[in-house]
ZAMARGU-4260 file (C-alpha; in steps of 0.2 Angstrom, whole numbers, plus 5000, padded with zeros to 4 digits):
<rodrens>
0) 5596/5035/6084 | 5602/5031/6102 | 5597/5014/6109 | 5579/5014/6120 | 5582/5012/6138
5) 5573/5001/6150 | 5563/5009/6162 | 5571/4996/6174 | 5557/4994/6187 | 5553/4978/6180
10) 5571/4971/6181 | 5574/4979/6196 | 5558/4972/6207 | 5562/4956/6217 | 5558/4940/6212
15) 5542/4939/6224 | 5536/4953/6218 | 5539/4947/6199 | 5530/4929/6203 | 5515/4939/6211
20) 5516/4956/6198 | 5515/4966/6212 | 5524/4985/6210 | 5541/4981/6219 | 5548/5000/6225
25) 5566/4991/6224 | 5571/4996/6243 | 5587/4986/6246 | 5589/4973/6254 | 5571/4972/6257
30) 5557/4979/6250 | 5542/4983/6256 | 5530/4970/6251 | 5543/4958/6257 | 5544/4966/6273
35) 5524/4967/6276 | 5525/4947/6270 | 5538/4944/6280 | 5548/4934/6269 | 5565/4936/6262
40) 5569/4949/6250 | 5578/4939/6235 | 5587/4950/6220 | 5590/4941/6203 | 5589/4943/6185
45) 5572/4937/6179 | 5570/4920/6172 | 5557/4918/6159 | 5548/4899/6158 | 5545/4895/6142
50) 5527/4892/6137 | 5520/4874/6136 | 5518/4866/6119 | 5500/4860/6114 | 5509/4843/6113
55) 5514/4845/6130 | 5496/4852/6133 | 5487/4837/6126 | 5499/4824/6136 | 5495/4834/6151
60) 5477/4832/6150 | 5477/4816/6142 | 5487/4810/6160 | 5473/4819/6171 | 5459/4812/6161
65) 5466/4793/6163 | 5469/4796/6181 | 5454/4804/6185 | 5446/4787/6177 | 5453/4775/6185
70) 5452/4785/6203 | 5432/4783/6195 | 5433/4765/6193 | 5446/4759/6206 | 5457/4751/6192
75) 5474/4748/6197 | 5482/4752/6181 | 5496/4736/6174 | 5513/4737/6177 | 5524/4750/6167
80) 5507/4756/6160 | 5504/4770/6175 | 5504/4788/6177 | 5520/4793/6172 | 5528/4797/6190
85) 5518/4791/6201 | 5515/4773/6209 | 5502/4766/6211 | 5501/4768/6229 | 5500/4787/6226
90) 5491/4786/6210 | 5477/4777/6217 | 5470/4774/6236 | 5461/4758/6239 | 5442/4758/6238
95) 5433/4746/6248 | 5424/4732/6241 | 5404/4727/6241 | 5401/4726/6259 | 5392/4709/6264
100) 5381/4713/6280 | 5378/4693/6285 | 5392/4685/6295 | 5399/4668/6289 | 5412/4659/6293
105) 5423/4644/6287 | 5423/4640/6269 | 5411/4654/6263 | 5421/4665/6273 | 5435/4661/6263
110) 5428/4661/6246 | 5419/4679/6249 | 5436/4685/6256 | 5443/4681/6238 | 5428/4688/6230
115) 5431/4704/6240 | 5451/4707/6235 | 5446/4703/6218 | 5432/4717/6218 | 5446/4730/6224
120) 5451/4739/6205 | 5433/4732/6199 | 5421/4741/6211 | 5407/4755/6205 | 5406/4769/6214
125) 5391/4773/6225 | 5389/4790/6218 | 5384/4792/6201 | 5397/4800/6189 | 5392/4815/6179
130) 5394/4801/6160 | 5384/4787/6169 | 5372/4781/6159 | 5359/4780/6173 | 5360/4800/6173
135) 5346/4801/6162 | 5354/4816/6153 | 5352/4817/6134 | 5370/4818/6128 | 5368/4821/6111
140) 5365/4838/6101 | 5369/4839/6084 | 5377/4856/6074 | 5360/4861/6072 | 5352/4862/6086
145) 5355/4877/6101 | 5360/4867/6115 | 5376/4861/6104 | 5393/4865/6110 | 5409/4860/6099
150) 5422/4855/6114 | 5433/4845/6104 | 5454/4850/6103 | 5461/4855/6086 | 5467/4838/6089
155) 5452/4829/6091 | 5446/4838/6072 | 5461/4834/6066 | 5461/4815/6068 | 5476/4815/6079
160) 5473/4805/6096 | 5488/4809/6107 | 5483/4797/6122 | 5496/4783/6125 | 5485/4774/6136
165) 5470/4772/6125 | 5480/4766/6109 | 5473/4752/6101 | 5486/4739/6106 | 5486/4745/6124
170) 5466/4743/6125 | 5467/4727/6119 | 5478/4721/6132 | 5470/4732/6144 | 5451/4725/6141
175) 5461/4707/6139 | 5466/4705/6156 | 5452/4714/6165 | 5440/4702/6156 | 5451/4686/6162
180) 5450/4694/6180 | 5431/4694/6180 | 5427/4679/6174 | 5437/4670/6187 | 5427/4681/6201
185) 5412/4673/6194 | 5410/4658/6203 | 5417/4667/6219 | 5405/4679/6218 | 5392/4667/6214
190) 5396/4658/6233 | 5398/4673/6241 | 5379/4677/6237 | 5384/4693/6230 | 5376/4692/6211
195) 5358/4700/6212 | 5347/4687/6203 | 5331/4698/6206 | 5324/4682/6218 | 5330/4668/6204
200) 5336/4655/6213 | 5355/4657/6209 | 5356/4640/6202 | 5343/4642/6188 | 5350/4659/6187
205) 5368/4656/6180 | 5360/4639/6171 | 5347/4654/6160 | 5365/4665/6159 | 5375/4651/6153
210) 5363/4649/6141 | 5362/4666/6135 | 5381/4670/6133 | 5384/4652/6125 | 5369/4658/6109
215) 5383/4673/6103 | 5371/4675/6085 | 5366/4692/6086 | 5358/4695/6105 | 5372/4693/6117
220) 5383/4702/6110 | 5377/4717/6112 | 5381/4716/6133 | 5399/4715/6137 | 5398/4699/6150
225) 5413/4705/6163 | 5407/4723/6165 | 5389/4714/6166 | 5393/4701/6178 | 5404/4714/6189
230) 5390/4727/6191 | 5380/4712/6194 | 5390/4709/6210 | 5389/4727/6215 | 5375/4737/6208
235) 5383/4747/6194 | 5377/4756/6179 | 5378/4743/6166 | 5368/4728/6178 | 5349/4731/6181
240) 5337/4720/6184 | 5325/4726/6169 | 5341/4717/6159 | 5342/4701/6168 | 5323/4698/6165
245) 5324/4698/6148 | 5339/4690/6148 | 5328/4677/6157 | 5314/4678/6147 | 5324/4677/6130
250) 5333/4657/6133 | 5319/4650/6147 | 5311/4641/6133 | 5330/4632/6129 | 5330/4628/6148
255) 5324/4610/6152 | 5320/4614/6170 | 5299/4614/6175 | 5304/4626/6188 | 5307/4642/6171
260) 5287/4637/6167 | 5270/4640/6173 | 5264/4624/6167 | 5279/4609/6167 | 5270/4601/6153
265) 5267/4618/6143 | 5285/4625/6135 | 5273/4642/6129 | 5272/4644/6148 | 5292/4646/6150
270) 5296/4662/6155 | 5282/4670/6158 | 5285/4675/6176 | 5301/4683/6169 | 5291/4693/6154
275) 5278/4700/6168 | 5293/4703/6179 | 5300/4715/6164 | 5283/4724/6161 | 5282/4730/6180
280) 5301/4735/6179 | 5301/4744/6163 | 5288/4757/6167 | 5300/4765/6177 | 5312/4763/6166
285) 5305/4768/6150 | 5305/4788/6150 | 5324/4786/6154 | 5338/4782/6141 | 5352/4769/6149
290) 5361/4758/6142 | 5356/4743/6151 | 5336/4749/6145 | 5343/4749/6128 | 5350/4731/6129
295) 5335/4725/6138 | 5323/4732/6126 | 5332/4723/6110 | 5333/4708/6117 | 5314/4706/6122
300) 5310/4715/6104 | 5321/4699/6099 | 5311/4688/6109 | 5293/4694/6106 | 5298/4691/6088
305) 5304/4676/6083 | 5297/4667/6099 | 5279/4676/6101 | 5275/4682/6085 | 5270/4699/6094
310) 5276/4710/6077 | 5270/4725/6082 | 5274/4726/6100 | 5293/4721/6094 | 5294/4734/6082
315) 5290/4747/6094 | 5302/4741/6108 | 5317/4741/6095 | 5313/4759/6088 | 5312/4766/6107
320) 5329/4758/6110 | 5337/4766/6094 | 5329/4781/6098 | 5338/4780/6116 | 5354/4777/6107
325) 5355/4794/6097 | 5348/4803/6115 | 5363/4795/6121 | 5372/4802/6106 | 5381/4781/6106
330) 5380/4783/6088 | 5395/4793/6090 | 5411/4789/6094 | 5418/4800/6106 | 5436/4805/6108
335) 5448/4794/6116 | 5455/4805/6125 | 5439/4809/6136 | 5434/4790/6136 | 5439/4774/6144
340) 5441/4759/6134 | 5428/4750/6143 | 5418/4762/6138 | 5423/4761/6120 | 5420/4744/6119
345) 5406/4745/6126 | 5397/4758/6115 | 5403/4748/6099 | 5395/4732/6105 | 5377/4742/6109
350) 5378/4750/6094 | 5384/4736/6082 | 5372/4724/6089 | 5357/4736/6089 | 5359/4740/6070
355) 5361/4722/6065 | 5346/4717/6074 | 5339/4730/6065 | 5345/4722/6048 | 5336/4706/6052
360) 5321/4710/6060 | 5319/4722/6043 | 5324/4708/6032 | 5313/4695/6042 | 5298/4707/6042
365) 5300/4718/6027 | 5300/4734/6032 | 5311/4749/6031 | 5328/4748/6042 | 5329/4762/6056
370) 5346/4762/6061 | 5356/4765/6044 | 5377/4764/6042 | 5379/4781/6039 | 5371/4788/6053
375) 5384/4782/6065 | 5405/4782/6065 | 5407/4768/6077 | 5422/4758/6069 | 5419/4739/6065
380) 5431/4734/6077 | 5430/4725/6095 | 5446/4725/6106 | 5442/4713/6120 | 5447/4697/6113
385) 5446/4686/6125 | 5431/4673/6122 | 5436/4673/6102 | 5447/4656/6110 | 5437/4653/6122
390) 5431/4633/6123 | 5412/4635/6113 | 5397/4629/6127 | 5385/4618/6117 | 5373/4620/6131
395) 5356/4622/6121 | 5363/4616/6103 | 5365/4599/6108 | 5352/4588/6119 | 5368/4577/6125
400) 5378/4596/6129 | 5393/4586/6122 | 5409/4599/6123 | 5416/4599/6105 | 5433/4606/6110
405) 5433/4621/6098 | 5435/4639/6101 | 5420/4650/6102 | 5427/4661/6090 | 5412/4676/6095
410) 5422/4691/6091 | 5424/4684/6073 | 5408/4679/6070 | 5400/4696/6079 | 5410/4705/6065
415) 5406/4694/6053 | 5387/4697/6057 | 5387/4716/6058 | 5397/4714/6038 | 5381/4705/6031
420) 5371/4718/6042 | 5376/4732/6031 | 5375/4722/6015 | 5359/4718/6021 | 5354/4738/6023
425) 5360/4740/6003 | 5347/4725/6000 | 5332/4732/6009 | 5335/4749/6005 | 5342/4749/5986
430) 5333/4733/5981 | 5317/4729/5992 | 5313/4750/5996 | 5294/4758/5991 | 5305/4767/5977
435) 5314/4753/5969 | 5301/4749/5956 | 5302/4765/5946 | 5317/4762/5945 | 5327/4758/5930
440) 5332/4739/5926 | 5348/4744/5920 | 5350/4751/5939 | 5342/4737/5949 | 5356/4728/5940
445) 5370/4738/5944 | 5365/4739/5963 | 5363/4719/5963 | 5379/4716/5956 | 5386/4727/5966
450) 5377/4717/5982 | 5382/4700/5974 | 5402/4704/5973 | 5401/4712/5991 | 5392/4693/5995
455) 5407/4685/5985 | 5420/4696/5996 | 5412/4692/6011 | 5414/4674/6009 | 5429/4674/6003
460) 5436/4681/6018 | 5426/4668/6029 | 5441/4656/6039 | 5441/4639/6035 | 5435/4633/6052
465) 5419/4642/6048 | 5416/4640/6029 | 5418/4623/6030 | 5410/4619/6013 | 5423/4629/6001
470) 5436/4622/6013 | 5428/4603/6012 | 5430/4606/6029 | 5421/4592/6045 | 5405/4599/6045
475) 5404/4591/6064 | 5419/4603/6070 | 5408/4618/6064 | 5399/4631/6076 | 5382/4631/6075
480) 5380/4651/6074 | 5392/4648/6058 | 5380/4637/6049 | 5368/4650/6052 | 5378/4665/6046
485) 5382/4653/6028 | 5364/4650/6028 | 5360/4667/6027 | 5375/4671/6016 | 5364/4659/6002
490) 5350/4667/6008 | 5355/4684/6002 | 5359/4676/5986 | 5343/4672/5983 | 5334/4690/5988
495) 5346/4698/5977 | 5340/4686/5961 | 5323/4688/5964 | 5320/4703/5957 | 5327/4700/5939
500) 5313/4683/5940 | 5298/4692/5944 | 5304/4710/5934 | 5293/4709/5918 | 5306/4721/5910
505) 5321/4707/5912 | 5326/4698/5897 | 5325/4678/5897 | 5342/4675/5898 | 5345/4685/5915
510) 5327/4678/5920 | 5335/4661/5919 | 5353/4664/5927 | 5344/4670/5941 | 5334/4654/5943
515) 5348/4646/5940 | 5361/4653/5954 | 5343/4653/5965 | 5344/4637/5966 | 5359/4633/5968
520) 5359/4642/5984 | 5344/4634/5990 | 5353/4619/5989 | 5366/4623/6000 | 5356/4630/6010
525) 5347/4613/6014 | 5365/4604/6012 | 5370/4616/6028 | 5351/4613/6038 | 5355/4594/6035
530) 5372/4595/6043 | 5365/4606/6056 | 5353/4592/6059 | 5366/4580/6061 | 5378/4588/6073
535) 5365/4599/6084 | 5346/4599/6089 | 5339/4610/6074 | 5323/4611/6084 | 5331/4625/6094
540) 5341/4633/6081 | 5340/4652/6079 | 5329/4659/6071 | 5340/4667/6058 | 5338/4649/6052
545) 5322/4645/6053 | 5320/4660/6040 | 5335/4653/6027 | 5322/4638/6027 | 5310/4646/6022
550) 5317/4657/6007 | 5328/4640/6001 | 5308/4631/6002 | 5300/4642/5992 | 5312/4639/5976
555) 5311/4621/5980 | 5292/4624/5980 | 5292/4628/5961 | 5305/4616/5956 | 5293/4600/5962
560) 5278/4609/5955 | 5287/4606/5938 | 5298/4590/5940 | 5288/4581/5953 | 5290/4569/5969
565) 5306/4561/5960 | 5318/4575/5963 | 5330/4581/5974 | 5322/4596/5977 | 5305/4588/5982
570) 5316/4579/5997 | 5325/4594/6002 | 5306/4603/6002 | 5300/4590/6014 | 5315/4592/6023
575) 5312/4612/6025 | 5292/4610/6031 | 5299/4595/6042 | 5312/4609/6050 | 5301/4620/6052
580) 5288/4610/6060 | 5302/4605/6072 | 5306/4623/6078 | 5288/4628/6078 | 5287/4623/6098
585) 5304/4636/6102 | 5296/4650/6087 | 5277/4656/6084 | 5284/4661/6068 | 5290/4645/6062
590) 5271/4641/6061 | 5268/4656/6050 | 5281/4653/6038 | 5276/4635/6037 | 5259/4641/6035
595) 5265/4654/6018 | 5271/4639/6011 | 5255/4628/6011 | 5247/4644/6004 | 5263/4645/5992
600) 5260/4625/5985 | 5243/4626/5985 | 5242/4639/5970 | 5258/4628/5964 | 5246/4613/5964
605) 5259/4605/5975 | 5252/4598/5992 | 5262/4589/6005 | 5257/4584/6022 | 5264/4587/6039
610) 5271/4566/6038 | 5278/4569/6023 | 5266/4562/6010 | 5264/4572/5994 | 5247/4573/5984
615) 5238/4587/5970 | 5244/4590/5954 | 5263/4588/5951 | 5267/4584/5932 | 5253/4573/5933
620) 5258/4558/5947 | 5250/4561/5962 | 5258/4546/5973 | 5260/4546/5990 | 5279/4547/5999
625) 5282/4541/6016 | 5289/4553/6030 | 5308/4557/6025 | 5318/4557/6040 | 5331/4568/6042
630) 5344/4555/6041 | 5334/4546/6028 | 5336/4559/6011 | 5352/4556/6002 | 5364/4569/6001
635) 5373/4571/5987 | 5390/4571/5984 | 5399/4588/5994 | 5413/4585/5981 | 5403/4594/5969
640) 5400/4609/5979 | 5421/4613/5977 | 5425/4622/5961 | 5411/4629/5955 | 5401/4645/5957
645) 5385/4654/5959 | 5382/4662/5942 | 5401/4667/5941 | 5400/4676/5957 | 5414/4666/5969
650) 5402/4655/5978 | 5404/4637/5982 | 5389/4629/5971 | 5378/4612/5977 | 5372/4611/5958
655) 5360/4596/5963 | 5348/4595/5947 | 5354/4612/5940 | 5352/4602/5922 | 5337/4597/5913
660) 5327/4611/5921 | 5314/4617/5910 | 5319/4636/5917 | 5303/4645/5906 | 5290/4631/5916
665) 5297/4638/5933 | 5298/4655/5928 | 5281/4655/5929 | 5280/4650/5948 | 5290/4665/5950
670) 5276/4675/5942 | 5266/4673/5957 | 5276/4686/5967 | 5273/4700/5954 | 5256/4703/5964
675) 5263/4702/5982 | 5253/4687/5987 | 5268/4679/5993 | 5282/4689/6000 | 5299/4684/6003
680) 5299/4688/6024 | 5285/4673/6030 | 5276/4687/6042 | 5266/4696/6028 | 5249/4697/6032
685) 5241/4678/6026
</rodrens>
């Protein structure tokens, strides 16, 4: 069969008419769309492009998205990190600065000068961007709904992340440096008068800010301090002044100075002016889903909480901010590719902090967790590193604000926290949920075993600078959020025992190792709060801890109704009731947990006064006991607490009095809580 000729036309056109696919009529030596264009005519074989690969696709875009961010944010991008071939004089034009309308000269000339060339790479925008979180634009649509719209590369489904510049390492670094930039345009943005403080005098504003970022527990973390403080300077998407009220609101009663309170004499009255402050802000806020709204609403749930006892009005602030979360669609991680990692790192702390707030606030009050592990896919892992070394600020822990010379250590302990938050979610849900009693013993069982090991892990993996009793560690050279996080750690222990003491279905030997390992975590829980009392001001200790007295006092509680005022356990119950009549001027609910336990002793036949003193029925001697002092009740021996264990589960054991226990006698304290007069959270209904 002869070979197939070319028609030819196509080889025959010239190259402009080839680049535009116009009809070429192949008129030499110019034809005649060249010669209406008046260009040359130019003859030559055609040369075919190959086609871009979808690696060479994704590289492309991935460039295109990093520039277009950093044109967004003005950041100059580090040193052999750029666009590939362009400089940074062509990548990027400079953006001016927050302007300063007031003249000044001299010093504050030159201090604002510095502030200004700091904020060039740093500065918002004045317009919006289409993913600020001030747009008040739900984000989020699932698969179900009609307004969904799958935009994602094969890539992206795949798993494959093909950005260079948003690699873990590279973030890390990134967020590293940015962070250590900021914090040194702190204090000159501070005397160039450019931080909004909402009409705070600016002294008592960064005292009340001081004190916020030094109480890293559960709170603070949730805001990322440089983007925080640099919006603060310039009226960005992640500063607003509905935040910095509650900030305010949330420490003003750690704040010594009359000027916080309505009344000097009165510490209820700190704060209040910041609390009405946040009311008139948020009603503009409230029907529109921001970040900052988020934020501000946890931490004044927080607040209203532990400090005012308002249960109801904190419940409904926290369920409004998670449901702003999912409208933001923060519960899912978006691709790297289309996200900075600013951005990244700021979703994860807003979403790790909101569910663990949600963990203790649902353990503290009892009710159902709202936020739950497994609808979100934010990793457990925070890049920007810098204030885990940071030197720790005892400002509010101690009266004296002595600088112990330790790191901060708050990346370790966030994580840490948000770990016991999802053990916590197994507790409440699998243990303490409306369905848990029809079910089976043998799978109650089963769920707290599973709950105690995962306890067991998580201590294990502790470092030594903050489990400082399986390490025999200076209990002095120890953070305070630490002791709180081993407090609760014990804690746990003991919620995840109860049930096989008050289950009529349990047999008497797993009845009494539970009483057993019960105890022995409520002993090191008070070994921990005398420490703490030591080496910080317990009176204005988190709260987290106020609640670890409370559960470790109500084992105590039934250990002196059997064994009387000449046990260990009856000082370490004075020493709970005298802790929490020390935090009850900082937390309204300290005075209702004290409040359970008087209820708790009294159907015990155990009475003991606010000084101390001890009377009723306790195995017969009713003598009275002078106040015991914090520095007065002997501690025994920390020795012991090395080398054994909580009922075979890995945790260091205090075993003070754990012998010649007459287990069946306080079994039947325990009985008590088959009714539900005396739950395990102190805000039940009284």
């Amino acid at each position: 069969m002869p070979k197939r000729q070319g028609l030819g036309r196509a080889s025959a056109a010239c190259t402009f008419c080839r680049q535009k696919k116009l009809k070429c009529d192949a008129v030499k030596p110019t034809c005649g769309n060249c010669i209406a264009k008046g260009i040359d005519c130019q003859q030559g074989p055609a040369q075919h492009k190959p086609r871009p690969t979808n690696q060479r696709i994704a590289r492309l875009e991935s460039e295109n998205t990093f520039l277009r961010q950093r044109l967004q944010t003005g950041d100059t991008p580090v040193a052999g990190h750029g666009a590939p071939g362009l400089s940074v004089e062509q990548a990027f034009s400079p953006q001016q600065p927050c302007s300063v309308d007031s003249p000044i000269s001299g010093p504050e000339r030159s201090i604002r000068t510095l502030a200004d060339i700091g904020a060039r790479g740093s500065h918002i925008p004045t317009e919006v961007p289409d993913n600020d979180p001030r747009s008040n634009i739900s984000l989020y649509h699932g698969p179900t709904s009609t307004a969904y719209y799958e935009t994602s590369s094969p890539q992206q489904r795949n798993g494959q992340v093909n950005d260079f510049y948003a690699t873990e390492e590279w973030s890390r670094h990134l967020l590293f440096a940015q962070t250590a930039k900021q914090r040194q345009l702190e204090p000159l943005n501070l005397r160039a008068g450019r931080l909004d403080f909402d009409g705070v005098d600016p002294g008592i504003g960064m005292e009340l800010l001081s004190i916020y970022w030094s109480r890293q527990i559960y709170t603070a973390q949730i805001i990322h301090r440089p983007v925080f403080m640099r919006d603060m300077a310039c009226d960005g998407p992640y500063f607003s002044k509905l935040l910095l009220n509650s900030i305010f609101f949330v420490v003003s009663k750690h704040c010594l100075r009359p000027e916080v309170r309505t009344d000097p004499d009165d510490i209820n009255t700190a704060g209040l002016m910041y609390r009405q402050r946040f009311v008139e802000l948020l009603r503009e806020k409230f029907d529109k889903s921001e970040i900052t709204t988020i934020q501000a609403l946890l931490i004044m749930s927080n607040a209203l909480f532990s400090r005012c006892d308002e249960r109801s009005l904190s419940w409904l602030y926290a369920g409004n901010a998670f449901n702003m979360i999912i409208d933001l669609g923060l519960h899912v991680l978006p691709s790297t590719n289309n996200t900075s990692a600013e951005q990244l790192e700021i979703r994860k702390r807003v979403v790790w902090g909101a569910y663990s707030i949600d963990k203790i606030q649902c353990l503290l009050q009892g009710r159902p967790s709202l936020l739950r592990k497994r609808d979100f896919n934010t990793p457990l892992k925070f890049l920007d590193e810098y204030d885990e070394l940071e030197q720790f600020d005892s400002i509010s822990y101690k009266t004296n604000h002595q600088q112990l010379g330790i790191p901060a250590l708050n990346v370790t302990l966030l994580t840490k926290l948000c770990e016991l938050s999802v053990i916590i979610e197994h507790l409440m849900c699998e243990v303490y949920s409306e369905s848990t009693p029809n079910a089976r013993l043998s799978q109650k069982m089963n769920v707290c075993e599973r709950i105690k090991s995962d306890l067991s892990q998580w201590r294990k993996t502790l470092p030594p600078q903050m489990d400082y009793i399986a390490h025999s560690g200076d209990p002095g050279f120890v953070l305070p959020q630490a002791l709180c996080l081993l407090a609760l750690c014990n804690t746990l222990v003991i919620l995840s025992e109860r049930p096989f003491i008050t289950d009529s279905h349990s047999s008497s030997i797993v009845a009494h190792e539970s009483i057993t390992a019960s105890t022995a975590a409520a002993n090191q829980t008070v070994q921990i709060l005398r420490d703490y009392a030591q080496h910080y001001s317990i009176g204005s200790a988190p709260y987290v801890l106020s609640y670890a007295t409370y559960v470790s006092a109500t084992i105590h509680a039934r250990i002196v109704a059997h064994k009387g005022k000449g046990s260990v356990s009856f000082q370490s119950l004075i020493f709970c009731l005298n802790t929490l009549e020390e935090q009850k001027d900082i937390y309204a609910a300290a005075i209702k947990a004290r409040q359970n336990l008087d209820r708790l002793m009294d159907h015990l036949g155990v009475s003991i006064a606010v000084n101390g003193s001890m009377s009723g029925n306790t195995t017969g001697d009713s003598a009275q006991v002078q106040t015991v002092q914090y520095e007065s009740v002997a501690t025994p021996d920390k020795t012991q607490a090395v080398g054994t264990t909580f009922a075979g589960n890995g945790f260091p054991q205090t075993d003070w009095e754990l012998s010649n226990l007459d287990l069946d006698a306080i079994l039947q304290g325990f009985l008590l809580d088959r009714d539900g007069q005396f739950p395990l959270y102190p805000l039940g209904t009284l």
